[in-house]
RODO-2510 file (C-alpha; in nm, 4 decimals, decimal comma):
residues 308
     n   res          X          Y          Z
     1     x     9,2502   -18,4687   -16,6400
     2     x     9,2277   -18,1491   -16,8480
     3     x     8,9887   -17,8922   -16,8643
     4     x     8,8085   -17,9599   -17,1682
     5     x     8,8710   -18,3663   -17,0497
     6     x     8,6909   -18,2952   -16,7226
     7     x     8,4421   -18,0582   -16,8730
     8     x     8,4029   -18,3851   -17,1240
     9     x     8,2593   -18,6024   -16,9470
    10     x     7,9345   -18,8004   -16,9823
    11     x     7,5227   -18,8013   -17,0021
    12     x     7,1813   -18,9540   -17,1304
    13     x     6,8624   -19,2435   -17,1318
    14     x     6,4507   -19,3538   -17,2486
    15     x     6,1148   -19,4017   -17,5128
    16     x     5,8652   -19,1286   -17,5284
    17     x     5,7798   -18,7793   -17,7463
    18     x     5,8115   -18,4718   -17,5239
    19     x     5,4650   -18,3961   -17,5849
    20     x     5,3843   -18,6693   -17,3167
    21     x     5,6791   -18,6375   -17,0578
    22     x     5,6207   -18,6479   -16,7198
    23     x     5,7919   -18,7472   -16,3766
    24     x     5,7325   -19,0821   -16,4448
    25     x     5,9663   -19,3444   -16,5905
    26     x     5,8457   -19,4885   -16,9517
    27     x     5,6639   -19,8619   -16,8761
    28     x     5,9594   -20,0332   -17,0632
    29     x     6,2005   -19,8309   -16,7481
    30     x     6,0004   -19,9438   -16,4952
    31     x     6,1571   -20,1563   -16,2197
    32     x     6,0926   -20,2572   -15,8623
    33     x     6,1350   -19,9171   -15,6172
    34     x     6,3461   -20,1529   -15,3752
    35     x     6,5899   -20,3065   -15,6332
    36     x     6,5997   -19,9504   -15,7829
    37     x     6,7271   -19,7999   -15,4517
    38     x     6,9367   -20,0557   -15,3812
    39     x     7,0967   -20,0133   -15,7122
    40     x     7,1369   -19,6303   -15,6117
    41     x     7,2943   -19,7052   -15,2939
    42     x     7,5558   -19,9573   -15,4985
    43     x     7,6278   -19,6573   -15,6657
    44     x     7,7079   -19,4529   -15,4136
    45     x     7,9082   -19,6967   -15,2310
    46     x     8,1415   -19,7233   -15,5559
    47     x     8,1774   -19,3949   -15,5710
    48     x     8,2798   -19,3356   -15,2166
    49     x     8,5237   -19,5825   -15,2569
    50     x     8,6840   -19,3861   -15,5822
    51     x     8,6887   -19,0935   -15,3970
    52     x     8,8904   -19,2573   -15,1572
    53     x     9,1253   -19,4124   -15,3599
    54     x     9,4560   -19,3537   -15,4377
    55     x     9,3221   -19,1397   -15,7853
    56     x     9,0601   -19,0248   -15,6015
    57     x     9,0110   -18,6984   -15,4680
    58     x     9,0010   -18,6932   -15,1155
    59     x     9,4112   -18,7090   -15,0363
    60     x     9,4682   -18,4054   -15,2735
    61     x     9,6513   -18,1405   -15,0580
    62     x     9,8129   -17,9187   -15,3146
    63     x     9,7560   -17,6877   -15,6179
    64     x    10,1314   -17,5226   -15,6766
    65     x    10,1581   -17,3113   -16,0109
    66     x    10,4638   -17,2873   -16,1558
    67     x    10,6207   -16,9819   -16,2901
    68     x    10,8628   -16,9602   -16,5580
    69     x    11,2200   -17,1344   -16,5503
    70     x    11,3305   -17,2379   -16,1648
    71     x    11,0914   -17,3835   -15,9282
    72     x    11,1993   -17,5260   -15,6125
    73     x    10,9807   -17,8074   -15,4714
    74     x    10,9891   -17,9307   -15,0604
    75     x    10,8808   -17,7764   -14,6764
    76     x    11,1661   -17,5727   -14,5886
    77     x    11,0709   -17,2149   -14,6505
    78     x    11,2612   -17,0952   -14,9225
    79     x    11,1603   -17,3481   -15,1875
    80     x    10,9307   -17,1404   -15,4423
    81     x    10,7132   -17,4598   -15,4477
    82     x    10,6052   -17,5155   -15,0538
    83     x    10,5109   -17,8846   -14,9835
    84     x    10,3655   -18,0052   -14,6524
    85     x    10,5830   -17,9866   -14,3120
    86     x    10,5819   -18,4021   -14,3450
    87     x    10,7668   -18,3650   -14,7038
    88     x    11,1504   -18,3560   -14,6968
    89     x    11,3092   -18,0351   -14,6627
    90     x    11,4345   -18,0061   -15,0353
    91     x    11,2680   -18,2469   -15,2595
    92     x    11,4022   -18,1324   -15,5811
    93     x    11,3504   -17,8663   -15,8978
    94     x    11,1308   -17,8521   -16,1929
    95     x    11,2661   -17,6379   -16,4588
    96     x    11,0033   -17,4886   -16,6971
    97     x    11,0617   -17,3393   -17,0242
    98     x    10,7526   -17,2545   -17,2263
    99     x    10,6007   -17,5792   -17,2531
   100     x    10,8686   -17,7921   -17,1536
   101     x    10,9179   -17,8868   -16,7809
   102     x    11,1667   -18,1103   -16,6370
   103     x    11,2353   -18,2758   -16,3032
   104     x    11,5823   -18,2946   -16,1003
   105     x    11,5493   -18,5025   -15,7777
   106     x    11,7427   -18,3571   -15,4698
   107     x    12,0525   -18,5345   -15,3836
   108     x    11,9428   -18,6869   -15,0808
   109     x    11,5892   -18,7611   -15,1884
   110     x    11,4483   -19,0796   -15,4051
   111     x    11,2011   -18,9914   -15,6383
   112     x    11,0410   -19,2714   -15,8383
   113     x    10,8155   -19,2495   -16,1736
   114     x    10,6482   -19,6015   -16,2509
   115     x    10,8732   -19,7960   -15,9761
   116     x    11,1852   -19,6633   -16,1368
   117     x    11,4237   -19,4489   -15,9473
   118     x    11,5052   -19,0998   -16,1160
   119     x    11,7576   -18,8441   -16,0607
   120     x    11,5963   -18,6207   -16,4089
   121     x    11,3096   -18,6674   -16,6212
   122     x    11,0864   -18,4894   -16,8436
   123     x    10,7676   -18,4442   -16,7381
   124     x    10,4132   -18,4661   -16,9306
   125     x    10,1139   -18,3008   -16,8073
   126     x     9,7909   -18,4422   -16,8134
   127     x     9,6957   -18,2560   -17,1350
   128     x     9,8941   -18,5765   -17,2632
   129     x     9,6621   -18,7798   -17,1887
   130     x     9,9845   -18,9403   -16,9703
   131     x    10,1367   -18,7191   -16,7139
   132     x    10,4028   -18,8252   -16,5502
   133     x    10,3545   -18,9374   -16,2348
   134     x    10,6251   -18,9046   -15,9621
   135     x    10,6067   -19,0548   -15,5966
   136     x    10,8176   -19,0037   -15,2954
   137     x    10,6242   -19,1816   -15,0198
   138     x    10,3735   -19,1087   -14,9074
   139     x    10,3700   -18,8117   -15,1554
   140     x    10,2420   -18,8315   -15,5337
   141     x    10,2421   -18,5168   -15,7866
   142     x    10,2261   -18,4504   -16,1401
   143     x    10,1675   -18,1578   -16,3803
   144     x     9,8151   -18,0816   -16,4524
   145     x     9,7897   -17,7729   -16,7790
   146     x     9,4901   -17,5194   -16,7370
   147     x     9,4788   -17,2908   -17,0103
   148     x     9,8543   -17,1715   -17,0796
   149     x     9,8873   -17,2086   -16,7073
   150     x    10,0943   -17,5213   -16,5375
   151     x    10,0614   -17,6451   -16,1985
   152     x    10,2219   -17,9099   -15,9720
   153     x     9,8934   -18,1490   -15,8575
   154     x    10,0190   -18,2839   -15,5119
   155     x     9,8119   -18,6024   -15,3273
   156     x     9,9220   -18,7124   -14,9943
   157     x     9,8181   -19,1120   -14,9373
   158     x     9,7777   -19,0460   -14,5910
   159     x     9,6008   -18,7185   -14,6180
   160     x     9,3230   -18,7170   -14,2884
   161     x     9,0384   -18,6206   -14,5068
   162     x     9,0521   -19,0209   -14,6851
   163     x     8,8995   -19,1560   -14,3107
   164     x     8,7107   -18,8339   -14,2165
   165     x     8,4661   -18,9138   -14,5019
   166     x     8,2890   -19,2028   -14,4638
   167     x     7,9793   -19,1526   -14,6618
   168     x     7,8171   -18,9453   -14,9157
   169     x     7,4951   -18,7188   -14,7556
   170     x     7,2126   -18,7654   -15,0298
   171     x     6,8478   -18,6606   -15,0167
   172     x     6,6912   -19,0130   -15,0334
   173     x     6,6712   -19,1707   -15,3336
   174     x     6,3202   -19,0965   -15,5128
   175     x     6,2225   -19,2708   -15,8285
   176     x     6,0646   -18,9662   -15,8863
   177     x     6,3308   -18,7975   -16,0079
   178     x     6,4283   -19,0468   -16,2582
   179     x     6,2614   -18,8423   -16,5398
   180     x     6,2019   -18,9022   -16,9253
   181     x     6,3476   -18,6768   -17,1886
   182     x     6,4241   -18,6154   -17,5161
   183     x     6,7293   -18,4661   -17,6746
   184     x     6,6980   -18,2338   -17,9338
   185     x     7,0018   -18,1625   -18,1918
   186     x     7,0683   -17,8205   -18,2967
   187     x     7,1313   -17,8289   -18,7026
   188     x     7,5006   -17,7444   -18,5711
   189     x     7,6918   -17,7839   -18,2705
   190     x     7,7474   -17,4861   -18,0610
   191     x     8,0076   -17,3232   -17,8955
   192     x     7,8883   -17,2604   -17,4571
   193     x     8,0840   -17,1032   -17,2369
   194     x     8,1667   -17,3258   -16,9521
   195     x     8,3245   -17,1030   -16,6674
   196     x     8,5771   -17,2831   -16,4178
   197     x     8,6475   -17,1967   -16,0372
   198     x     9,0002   -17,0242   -16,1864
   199     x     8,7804   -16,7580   -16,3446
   200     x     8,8751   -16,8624   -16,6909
   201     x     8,5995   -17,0033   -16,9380
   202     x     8,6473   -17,2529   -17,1566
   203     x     8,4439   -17,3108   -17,5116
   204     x     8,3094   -17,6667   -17,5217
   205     x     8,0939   -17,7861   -17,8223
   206     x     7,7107   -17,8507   -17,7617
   207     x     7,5009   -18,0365   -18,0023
   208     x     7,1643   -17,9980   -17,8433
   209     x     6,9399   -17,9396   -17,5565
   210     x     6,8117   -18,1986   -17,3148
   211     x     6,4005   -18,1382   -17,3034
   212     x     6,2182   -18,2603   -16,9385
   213     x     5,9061   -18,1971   -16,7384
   214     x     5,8720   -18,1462   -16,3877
   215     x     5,5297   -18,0793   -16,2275
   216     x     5,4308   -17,9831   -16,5699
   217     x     5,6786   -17,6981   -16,6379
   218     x     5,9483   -17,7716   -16,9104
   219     x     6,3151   -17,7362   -16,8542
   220     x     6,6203   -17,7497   -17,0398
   221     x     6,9900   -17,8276   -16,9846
   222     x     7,2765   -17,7877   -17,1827
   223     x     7,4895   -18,0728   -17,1918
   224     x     7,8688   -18,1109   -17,2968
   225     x     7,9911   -18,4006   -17,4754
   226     x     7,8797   -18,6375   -17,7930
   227     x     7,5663   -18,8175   -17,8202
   228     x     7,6506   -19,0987   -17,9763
   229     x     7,8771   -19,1897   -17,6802
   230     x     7,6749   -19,0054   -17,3582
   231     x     7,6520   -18,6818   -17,2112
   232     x     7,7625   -18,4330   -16,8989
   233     x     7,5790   -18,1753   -16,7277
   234     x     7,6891   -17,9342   -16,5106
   235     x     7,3984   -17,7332   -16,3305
   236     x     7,2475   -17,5562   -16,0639
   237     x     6,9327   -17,5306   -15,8955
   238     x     6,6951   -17,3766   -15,6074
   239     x     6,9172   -17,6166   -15,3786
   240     x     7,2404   -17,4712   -15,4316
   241     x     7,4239   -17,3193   -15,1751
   242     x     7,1494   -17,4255   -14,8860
   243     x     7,1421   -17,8008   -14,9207
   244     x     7,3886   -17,8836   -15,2095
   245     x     7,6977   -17,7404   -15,3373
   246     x     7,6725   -17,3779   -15,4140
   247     x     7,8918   -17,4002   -15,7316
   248     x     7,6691   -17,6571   -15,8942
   249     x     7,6541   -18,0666   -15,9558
   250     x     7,7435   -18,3046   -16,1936
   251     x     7,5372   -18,5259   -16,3660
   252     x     7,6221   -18,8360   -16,6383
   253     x     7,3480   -19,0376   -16,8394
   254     x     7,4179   -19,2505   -17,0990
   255     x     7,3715   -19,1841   -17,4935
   256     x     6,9978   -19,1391   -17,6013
   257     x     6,8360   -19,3718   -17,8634
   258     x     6,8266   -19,3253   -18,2242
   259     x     6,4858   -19,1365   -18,1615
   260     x     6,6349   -18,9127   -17,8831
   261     x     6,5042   -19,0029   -17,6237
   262     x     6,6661   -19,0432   -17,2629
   263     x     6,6311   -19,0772   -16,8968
   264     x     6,7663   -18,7898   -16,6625
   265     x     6,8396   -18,9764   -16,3221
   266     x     6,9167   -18,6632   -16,0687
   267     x     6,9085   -18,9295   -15,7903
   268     x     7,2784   -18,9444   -15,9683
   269     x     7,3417   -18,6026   -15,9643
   270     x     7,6700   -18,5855   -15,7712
   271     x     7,9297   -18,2982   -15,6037
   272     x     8,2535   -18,1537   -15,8108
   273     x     8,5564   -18,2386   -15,6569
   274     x     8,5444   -17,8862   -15,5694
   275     x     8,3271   -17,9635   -15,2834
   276     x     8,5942   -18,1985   -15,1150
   277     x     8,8850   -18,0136   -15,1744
   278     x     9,0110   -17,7011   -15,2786
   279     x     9,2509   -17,8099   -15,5161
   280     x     9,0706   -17,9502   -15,7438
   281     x     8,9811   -17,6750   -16,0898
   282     x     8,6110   -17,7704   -16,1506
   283     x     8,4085   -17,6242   -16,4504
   284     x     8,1097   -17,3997   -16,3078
   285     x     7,7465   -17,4232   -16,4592
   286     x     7,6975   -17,2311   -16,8049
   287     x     7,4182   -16,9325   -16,7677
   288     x     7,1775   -17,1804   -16,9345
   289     x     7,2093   -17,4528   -16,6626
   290     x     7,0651   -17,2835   -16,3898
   291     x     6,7157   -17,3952   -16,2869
   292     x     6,4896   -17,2165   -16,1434
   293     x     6,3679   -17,5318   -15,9730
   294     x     6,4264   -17,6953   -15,6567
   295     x     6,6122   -18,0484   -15,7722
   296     x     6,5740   -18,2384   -15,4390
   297     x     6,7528   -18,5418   -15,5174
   298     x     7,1558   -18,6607   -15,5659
   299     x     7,4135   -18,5443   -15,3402
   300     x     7,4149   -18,2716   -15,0858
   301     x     7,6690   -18,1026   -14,8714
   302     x     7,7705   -18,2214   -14,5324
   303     x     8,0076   -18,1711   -14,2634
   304     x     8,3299   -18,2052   -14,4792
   305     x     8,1856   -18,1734   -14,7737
   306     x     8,1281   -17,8176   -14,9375
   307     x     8,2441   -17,6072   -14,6625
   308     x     8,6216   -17,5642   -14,7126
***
């Protein structure tokens, strides 16, 4: 996924004015604490078991940029494009010219795109929409675009990390911190500057603020995406770097009603790919998405997780 497709991705919920937000859910959100954990825990469980898919991020073990006209892809040494030791030797070439990139397999290698065997193909990167995808088992890469920048995104199925990581470390889930809000709509969409861990910033369009209480003070975030279709927050808190990821979290909540308003659940607040792996190019919080609050709820770091 791009860029400005990862930095698009979703948030948004709830029935209330602002003037009388508070920790607790609105009566029409209430539901039983136990079925509202378990549904939490469901949750996590289906998103452990993307992350450990074959699209998921765990069995990433390559980010390879590739320079201008002949890049040489396999373990031995002298290719320009170093796979792991358990790749073959040679694996084959990607020739780039401006935006155009295309694949030659090696001789003695069989390279396969959608089951079909391939000695040359031209290759679409994921700014497509459709990159190409191109296996040689148990190896799987395609070309991912950041900026005017192209890279070789390499998973290995059998990568170590897929069985190391068995579960997600969370603070307990707290009802609590399913809060009411409101969105508010700027009279136009703005422009924020959404940094990424390449040290290039991207301009994604904003079309309001998301308006919550907590303990009585008011905070707001800045969220990417459209409202009519649901929202994405990237942000950062008192937590960061001690119990959760230093370089932020991710949050998604559907659309808000026609009168704004929404639910914030931070017991969904979840890590970047970033904190698995560091292959991955995450967007970073915007300057405005830093609170200066400690958000004790959602995912935290853990033995694998956030310390690469």
């Amino acid at each position: 996924m791009s860029m400005k497709k990862t930095v698009i991705a979703l948030i948004s919920l709830g029935l209330f004015t602002f003037m009388g937000c508070t920790n607790q859910p609105a009566e029409n959100n209430e539901m039983n604490t136990e079925e509202y954990k378990q549904t939490i825990e469901k949750w996590r469980q289906n998103r452990l078991e993307r992350l450990k898919s074959e699209g998921g991020w765990l069995n990433l073990v390559g980010l390879l940029w590739l320079e201008e006209g002949k890049n040489t892809l396999g373990s031995a040494a002298e290719n320009s494009i170093q796979f792991p030791e358990n790749a073959p030797a040679h694996v084959g070439t990607i020739f780039k010219k401006d935006d155009n990139l295309t694949f030659f397999a090696h001789d003695e290698v069989q390279v396969y795109t959608d089951s079909t065997l391939v000695d040359k193909v031209a290759l679409n990167s994921d700014a497509t929409g459709e990159a190409t995808m191109l296996t040689h088992a148990p190896f799987q890469w395609f070309i991912i675009k950041r900026g005017d920048k192209y890279a070789i995104r390499l998973r290995d199925f059998t990568s170590p990390l897929v069985d190391l990581i068995d579960s997600l470390p969370a603070y307990p889930t707290d009802p609590q911190w399913r809060i009411e809000a409101t969105f508010e709509p700027f009279d136009e969409p703005k422009n924020i500057e959404i940094p990424n861990v390449l040290g290039e910033t991207e301009l994604s369009p904003c079309y309001g603020e998301l308006v919550f209480a907590i303990e009585g003070n008011t905070y707001r975030l800045l969220p990417m995406g459209n409202p009519t279709r649901g929202l994405f927050v990237v942000f950062a808190d008192g937590t960061s770097a001690e119990e959760t990821y230093g370089a932020g979290r991710f949050l998604s909540v559907p659309a808000p009603d026609k009168s704004g308003n929404t639910i914030i659940d931070f017991n969904k607040a979840y890590n970047p790919p970033c904190a698995f792996t560091e292959y991955a190019t995450c967007p970073l919080p915007p300057a405005e998405n830093r609170l200066d609050v400690r958000i004790t709820a959602g995912e935290k770091i853990g033995e694998h997780i956030g310390h690469h």
